[in-house]
N, C-alpha and C positions, 0 to 999 in steps of 0.2 A: 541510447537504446529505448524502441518503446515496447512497455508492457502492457498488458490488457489482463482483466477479468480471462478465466477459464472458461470453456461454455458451462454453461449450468450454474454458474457460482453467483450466490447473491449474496449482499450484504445488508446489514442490517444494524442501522445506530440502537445502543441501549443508553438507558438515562444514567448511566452513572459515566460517561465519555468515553465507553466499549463500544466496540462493533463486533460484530457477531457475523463471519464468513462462511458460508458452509455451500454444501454441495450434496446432492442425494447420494453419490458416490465415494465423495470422501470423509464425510461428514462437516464436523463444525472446527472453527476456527475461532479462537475471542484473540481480537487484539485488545492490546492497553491500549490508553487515551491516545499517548506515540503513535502510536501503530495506526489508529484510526484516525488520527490527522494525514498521514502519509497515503495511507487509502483513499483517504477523499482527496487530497493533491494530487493523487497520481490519476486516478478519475477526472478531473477538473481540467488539467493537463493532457487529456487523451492522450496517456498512457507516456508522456515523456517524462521520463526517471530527471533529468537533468533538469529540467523547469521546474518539475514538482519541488524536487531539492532547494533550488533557489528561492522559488516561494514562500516554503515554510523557513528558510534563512533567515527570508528578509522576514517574516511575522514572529517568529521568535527571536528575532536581532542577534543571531549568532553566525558562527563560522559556514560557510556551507561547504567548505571542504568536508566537514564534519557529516554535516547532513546528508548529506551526499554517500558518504561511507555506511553509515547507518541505513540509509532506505537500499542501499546496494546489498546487504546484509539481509535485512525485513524481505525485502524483494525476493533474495535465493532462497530462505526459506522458507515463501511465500510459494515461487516452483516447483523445488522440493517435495513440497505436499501436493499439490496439483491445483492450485488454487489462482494461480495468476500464468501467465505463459508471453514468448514473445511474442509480436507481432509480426504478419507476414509483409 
């Protein structure tokens, strides 16, 4: 599956390894450090959920079934709010 940014939605690193997603419509979003490594993998990745996963796998040297599960998770509640959507 690929996902993309929402229109309008920007994001934004803070120095404590937050990012800061918002939207004039929806407002703001903080991910945790997680969160904003997955964000930028999933950006990196132009928007494929399945590379992004295996990316941060292989840089955290864990399972990516796992990872995988997790940003599938971050990701729906990322929709949810209106903040990421799928791709046409």
């Amino acid at each position: 599956m690929r996902i993309v940014a929402a229109d309008g939605v920007t994001g934004t690193a803070l120095a404590d390894g937050r990012m800061k997603v918002r939207t004039a419509e929806r407002g703001e979003f903080r991910c945790s450090p997680v969160g904003s490594a997955m964000w930028v993998a999933l950006r990196v990745n132009d928007g494929f959920l399945d590379l992004a996963a295996s990316s941060l796998a292989d840089a955290w040297q864990t399972d990516e079934a796992k990872v995988r599960t997790a940003m599938n998770a971050w990701a729906e509640r990322l929709m949810d709010a209106g903040l990421l959507k799928a791709a046409a």
